[in-house]
C-alpha positions as CSV (number, residue, x, y, z in Angstrom):
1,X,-37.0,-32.6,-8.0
2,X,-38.9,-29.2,-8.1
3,X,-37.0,-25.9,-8.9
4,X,-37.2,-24.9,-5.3
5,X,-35.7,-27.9,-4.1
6,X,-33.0,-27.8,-7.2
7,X,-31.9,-24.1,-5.8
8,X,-31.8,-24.8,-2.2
9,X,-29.4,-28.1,-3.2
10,X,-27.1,-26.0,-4.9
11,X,-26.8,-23.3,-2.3
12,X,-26.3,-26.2,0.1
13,X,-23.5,-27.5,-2.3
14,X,-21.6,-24.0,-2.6
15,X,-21.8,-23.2,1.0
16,X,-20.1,-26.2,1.4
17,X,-17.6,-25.5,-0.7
18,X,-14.2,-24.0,1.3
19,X,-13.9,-21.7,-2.2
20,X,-17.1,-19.7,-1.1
21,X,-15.0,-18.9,1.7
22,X,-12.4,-17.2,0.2
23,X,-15.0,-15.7,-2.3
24,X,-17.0,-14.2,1.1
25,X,-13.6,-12.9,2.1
26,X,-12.7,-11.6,-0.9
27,X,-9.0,-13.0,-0.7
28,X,-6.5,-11.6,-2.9
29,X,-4.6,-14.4,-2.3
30,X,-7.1,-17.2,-3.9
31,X,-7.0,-15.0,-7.7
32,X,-5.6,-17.3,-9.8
33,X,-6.5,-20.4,-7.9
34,X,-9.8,-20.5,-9.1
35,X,-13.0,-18.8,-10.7
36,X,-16.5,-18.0,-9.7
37,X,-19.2,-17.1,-12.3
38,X,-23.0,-16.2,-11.9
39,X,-25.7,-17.2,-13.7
40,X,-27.8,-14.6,-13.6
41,X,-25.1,-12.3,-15.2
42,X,-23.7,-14.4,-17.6
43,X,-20.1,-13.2,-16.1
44,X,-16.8,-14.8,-14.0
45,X,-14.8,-13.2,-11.6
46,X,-11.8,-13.1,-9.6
47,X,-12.6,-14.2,-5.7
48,X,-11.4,-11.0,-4.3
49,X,-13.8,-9.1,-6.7
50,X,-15.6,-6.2,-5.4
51,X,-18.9,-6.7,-7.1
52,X,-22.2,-7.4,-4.8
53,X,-22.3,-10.9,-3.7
54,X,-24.0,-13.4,-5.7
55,X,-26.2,-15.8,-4.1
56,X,-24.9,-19.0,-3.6
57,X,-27.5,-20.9,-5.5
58,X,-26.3,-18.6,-8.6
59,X,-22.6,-19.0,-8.1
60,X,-20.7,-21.6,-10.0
61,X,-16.9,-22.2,-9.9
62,X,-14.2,-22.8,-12.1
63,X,-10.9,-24.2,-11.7
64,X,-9.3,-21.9,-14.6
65,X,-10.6,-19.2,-16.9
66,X,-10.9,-21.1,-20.0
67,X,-13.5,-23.8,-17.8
68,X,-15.5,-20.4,-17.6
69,X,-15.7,-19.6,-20.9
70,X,-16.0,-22.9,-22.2
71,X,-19.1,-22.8,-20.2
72,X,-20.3,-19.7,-22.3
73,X,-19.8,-17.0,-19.3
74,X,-17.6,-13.9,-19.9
75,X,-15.2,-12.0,-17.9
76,X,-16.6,-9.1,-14.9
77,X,-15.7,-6.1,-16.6
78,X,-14.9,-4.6,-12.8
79,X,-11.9,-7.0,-12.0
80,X,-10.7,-7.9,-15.6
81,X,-10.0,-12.2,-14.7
82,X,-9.0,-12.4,-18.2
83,X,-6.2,-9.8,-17.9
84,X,-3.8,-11.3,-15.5
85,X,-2.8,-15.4,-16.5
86,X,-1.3,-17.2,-12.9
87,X,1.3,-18.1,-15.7
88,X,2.4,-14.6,-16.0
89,X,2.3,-14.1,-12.3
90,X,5.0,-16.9,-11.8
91,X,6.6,-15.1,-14.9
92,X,6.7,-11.7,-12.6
93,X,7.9,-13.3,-9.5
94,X,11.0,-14.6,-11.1
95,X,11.9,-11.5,-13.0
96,X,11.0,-9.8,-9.8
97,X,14.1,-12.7,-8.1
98,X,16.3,-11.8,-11.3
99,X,16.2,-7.8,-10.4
100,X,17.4,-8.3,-6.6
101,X,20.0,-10.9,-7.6
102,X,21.3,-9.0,-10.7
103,X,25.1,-7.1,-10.3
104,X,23.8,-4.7,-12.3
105,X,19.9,-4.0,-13.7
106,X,18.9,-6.2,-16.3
107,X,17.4,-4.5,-19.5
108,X,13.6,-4.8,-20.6
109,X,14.5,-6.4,-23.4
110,X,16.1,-9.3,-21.1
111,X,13.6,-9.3,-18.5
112,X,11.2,-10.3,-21.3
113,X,12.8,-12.9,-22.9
114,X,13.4,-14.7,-20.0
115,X,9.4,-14.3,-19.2
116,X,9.1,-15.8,-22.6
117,X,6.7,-12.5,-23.8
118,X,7.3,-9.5,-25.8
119,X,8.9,-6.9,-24.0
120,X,5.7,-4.5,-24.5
121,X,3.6,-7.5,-23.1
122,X,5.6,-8.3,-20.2
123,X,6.1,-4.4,-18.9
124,X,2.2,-4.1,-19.5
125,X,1.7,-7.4,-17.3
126,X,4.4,-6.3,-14.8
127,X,2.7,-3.4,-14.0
128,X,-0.4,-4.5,-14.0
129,X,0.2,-7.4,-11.1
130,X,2.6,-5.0,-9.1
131,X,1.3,-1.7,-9.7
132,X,5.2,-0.1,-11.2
133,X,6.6,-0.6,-14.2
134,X,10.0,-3.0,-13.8
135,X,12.1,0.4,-14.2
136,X,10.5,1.9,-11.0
137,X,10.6,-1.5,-9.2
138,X,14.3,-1.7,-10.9
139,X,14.6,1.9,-9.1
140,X,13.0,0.7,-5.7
141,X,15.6,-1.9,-5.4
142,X,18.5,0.5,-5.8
143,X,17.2,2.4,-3.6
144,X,16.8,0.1,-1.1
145,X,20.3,-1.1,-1.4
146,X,21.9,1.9,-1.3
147,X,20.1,2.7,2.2
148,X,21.6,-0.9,3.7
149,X,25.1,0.4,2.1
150,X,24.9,3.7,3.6
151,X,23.7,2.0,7.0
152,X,27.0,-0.4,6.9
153,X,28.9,2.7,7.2
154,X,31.0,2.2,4.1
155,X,32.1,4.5,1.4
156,X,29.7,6.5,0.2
157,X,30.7,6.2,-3.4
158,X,31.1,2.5,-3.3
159,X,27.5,1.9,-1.9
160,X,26.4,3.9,-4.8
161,X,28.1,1.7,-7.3
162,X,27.0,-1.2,-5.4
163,X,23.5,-0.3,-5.4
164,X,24.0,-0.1,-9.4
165,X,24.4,3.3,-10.2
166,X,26.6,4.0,-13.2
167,X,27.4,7.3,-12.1
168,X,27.6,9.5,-8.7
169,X,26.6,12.0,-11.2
170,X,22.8,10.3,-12.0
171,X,23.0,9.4,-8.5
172,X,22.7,12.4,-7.0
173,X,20.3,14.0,-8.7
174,X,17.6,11.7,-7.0
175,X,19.4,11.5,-3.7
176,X,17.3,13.5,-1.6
177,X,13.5,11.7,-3.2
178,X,15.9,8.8,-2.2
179,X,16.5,9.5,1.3
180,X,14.8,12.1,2.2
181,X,18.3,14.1,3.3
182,X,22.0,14.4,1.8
183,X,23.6,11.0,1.7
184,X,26.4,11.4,4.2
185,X,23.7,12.3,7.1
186,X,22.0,9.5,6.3
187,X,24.9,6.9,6.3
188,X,25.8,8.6,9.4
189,X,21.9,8.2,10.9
190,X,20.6,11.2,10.0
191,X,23.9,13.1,11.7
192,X,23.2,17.0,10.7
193,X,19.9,17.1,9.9
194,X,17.9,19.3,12.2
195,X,14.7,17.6,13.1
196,X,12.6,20.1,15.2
197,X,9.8,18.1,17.4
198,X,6.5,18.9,19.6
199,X,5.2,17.0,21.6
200,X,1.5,17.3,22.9
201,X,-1.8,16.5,23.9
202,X,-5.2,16.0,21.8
203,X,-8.3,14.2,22.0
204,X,-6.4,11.2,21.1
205,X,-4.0,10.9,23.6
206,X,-0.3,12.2,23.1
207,X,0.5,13.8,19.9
208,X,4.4,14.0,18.3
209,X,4.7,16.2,15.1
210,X,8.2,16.5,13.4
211,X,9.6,18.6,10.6
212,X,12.4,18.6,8.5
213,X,14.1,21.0,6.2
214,X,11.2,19.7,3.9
215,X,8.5,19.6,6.1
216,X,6.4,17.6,8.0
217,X,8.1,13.8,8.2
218,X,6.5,12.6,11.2
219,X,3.2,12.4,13.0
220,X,2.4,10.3,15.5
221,X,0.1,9.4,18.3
222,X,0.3,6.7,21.4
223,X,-0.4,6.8,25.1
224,X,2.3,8.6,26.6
225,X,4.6,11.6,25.1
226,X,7.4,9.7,26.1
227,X,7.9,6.7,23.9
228,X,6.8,8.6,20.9
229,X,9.5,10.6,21.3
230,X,11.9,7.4,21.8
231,X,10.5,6.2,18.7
232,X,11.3,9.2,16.6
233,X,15.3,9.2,18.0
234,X,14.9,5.6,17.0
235,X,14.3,6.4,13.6
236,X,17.2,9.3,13.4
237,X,19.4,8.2,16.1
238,X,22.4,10.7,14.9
239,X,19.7,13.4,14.0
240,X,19.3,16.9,15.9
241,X,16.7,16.6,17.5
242,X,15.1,20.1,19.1
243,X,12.0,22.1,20.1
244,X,10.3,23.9,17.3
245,X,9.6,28.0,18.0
246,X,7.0,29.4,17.8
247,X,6.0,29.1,14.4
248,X,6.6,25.5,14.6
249,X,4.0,25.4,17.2
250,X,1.3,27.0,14.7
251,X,1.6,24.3,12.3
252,X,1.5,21.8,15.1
253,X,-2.0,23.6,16.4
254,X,-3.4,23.1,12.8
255,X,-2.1,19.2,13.0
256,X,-3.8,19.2,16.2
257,X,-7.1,20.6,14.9
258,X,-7.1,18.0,12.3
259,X,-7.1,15.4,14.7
260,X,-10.2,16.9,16.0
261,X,-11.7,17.1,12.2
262,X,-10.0,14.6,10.2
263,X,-12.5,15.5,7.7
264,X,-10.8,18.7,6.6
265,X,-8.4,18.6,3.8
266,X,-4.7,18.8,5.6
267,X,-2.8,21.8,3.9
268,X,0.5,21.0,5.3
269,X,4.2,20.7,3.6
270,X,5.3,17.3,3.8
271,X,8.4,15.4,3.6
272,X,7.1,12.0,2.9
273,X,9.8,9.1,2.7
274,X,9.0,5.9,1.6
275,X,9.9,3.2,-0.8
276,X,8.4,3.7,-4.7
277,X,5.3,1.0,-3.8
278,X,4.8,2.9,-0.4
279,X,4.5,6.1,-2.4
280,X,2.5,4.6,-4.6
281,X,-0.3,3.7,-2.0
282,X,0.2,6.5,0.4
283,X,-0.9,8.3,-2.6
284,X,-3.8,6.4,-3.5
285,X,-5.1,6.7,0.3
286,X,-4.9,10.4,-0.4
287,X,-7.8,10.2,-2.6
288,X,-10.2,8.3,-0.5
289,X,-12.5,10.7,0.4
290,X,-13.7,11.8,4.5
291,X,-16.7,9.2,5.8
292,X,-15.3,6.4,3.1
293,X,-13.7,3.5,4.1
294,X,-12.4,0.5,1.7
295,X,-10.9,-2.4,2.2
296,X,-7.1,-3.5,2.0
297,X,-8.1,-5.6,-1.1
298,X,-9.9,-3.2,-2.9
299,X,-7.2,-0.5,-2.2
300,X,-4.8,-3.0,-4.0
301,X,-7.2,-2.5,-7.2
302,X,-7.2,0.4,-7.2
303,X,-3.0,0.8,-7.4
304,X,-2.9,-1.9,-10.0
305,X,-1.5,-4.7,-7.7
306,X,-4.6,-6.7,-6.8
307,X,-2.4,-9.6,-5.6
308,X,-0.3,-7.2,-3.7
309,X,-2.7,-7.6,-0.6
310,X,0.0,-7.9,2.0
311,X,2.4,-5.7,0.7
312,X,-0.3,-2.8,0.7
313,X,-1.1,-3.6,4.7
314,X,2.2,-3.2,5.6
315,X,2.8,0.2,3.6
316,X,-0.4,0.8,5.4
317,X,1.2,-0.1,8.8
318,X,4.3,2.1,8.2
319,X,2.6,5.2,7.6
320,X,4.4,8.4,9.2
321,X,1.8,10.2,9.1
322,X,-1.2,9.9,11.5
323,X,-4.5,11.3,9.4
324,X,-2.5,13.0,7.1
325,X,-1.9,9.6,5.2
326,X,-5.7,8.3,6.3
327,X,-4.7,5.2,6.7
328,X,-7.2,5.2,9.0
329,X,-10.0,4.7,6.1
330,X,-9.1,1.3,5.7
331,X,-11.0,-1.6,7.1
332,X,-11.2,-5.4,6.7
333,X,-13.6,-7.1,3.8
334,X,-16.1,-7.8,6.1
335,X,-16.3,-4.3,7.4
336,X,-14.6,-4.2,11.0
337,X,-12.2,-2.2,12.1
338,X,-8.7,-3.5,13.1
339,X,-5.5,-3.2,12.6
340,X,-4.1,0.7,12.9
341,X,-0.8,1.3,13.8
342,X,-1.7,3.9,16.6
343,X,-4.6,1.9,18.3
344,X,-8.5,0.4,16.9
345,X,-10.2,3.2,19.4
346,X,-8.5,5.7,17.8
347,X,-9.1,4.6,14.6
348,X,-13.2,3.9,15.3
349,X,-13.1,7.4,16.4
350,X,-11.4,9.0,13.6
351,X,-13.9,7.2,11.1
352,X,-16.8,8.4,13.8
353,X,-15.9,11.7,13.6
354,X,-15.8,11.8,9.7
355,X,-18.9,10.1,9.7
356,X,-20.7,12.5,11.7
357,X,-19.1,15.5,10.0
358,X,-20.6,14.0,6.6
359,X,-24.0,13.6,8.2
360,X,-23.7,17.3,9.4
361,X,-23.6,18.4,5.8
362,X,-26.1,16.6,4.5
């Protein structure tokens, strides 16, 4: 058989293959499960790595990471296969099961004994696969705890204490990152807090903006004024809710304007509210810079948490803030735009607009 015919034979055979599939894709989901390597790099790689695709004559796969090596090829120096073991992943997942079902939080020291690594090993991997270190996933479950304690309307002290807190001391000292308001207004739905709220129209349709004390904690768009605003008493049903005045409606003209020029750096005060991993990506989205897009995968990289695919779509998908958060930057692995919490059109002409705005300056 000639070297032509070789070549074709073997792209034949990896076409065929349902793991070139997942390798197109770049699935999060398939790391672990097996290995790809390419032969005219000499390296292997994870399937949702974001390196240039390999021809499939040149691709080889692998069903662990020692197959790989064995076979003289070394790990892609981009998404690190040799860094995170699926032993260590089944490892996380059952620490991650011993946090929620713990009375109270379990110490590193016991967390890594139970992984079977050294407790500098095991908060290095922890972090790694999930993007926090087990204290501030530790943290993230308290919190979340005390917010379904507050929302049974029991004792305030006794959902702190139930949530794991040693002290209403320690506890309130993070209450308000916590909850974004005093604890009693949020057992009681956000009962007290004055929320002011404009509604309005842009090139996108109907516009809501909301502020608290802290500033801005919701921006939203949709179809009709309506059941944004329903949405908003939704989310605060005991809050009071009011017009802004008129300086309100000057920050809501600039939130309008970005709409128009989502390009623009928003200079805005915030009051964003959102569990530590939501943070964690709503920060990273941040930094994706005007005319870029990337992909929900890649955006898990780059927090750390390259298997957290899923989770990172739905922090994605409960983003307050319309723009602000440009969640809007983020697009499938094969490039097309879907999925956006206030409508595809209106996220295909966000990206437009940023697109054109970057050709304008260059």
């Amino acid at each position: 058989m000639n070297r032509a015919a070789s070549k074709q034979q073997q792209a034949e055979a990896t076409l065929a293959d349902p793991r070139w599939q997942a390798l197109v894709a770049r699935d999060a989901n398939a790391d672990g499960h097996f290995y790809y390597a390419v032969i005219t790099t000499g390296v292997y790689c994870l399937p949702s790595c974001a390196a240039r695709r390999a021809r499939p004559e040149n691709v080889r796969f692998f069903d662990n990471r020692e197959q790989a090596e064995s076979a003289g090829f070394r790990p892609c120096a981009r998404c690190r296969p040799d860094q995170t073991a699926p032993a260590h992943l089944t490892a996380i997942i059952d620490a991650c099961r011993h946090m929620e079902q713990a009375e109270t939080p379990p110490t590193l020291n016991q967390l890594a004994e139970q992984a079977g690594l050294s407790p500098h090993h095991f908060h290095r991997v922890f972090k790694r696969i999930l993007g926090v270190t087990p204290k501030g996933y530790a943290s993230a479950i308290r919190a979340r705890q005390l917010r379904e304690g507050l929302q049974r309307d029991g004792r305030i002290t006794d959902a702190i204490f139930d949530a794991g807190y040693n002290s209403s001391g320690r506890f309130y000292t993070q209450a308000r990152a916590l909850l974004g308001m005093e604890p009693a207004r949020f057992r009681d739905g956000g009962n007290g807090e004055r929320i002011e709220v404009a509604l309005g129209q842009c090139s996108l349709g109907a516009l809501l903006v909301a502020r608290s004390g802290q500033g801005i904690c919701a921006i939203a768009l949709g179809d009709d004024a309506d059941t944004l605003l329903r949405e908003c008493q939704d989310h605060f049903p005991k809050a009071d809710l009011r017009p802004g005045g008129d300086r309100f409606d000057a920050l809501v003209a600039r939130v309008a304007a970005l709409m128009e020029h989502p390009e623009q750096e928003p200079d805005l005060p915030l009051d964003i509210r959102g569990t530590a991993f939501q943070q964690k990506v709503w920060q990273a989205l941040r930094r994706v810079p005007a005319g870029e897009t990337l992909s929900y995968a890649e955006l898990a990289r780059r927090i750390g948490s390259p298997k957290a695919v899923r989770a990172v779509a739905g922090a994605c998908a409960n983003n307050p803030l319309a723009v602000v958060i440009p969640c809007h930057r983020v697009v499938r692995s094969d490039g097309d735009v879907s999925g956006y919490r206030w409508g595809v059109e209106r996220k295909r002409a966000l990206l437009e607009r940023e697109t054109c705005a970057q050709e304008a300056r260059s």
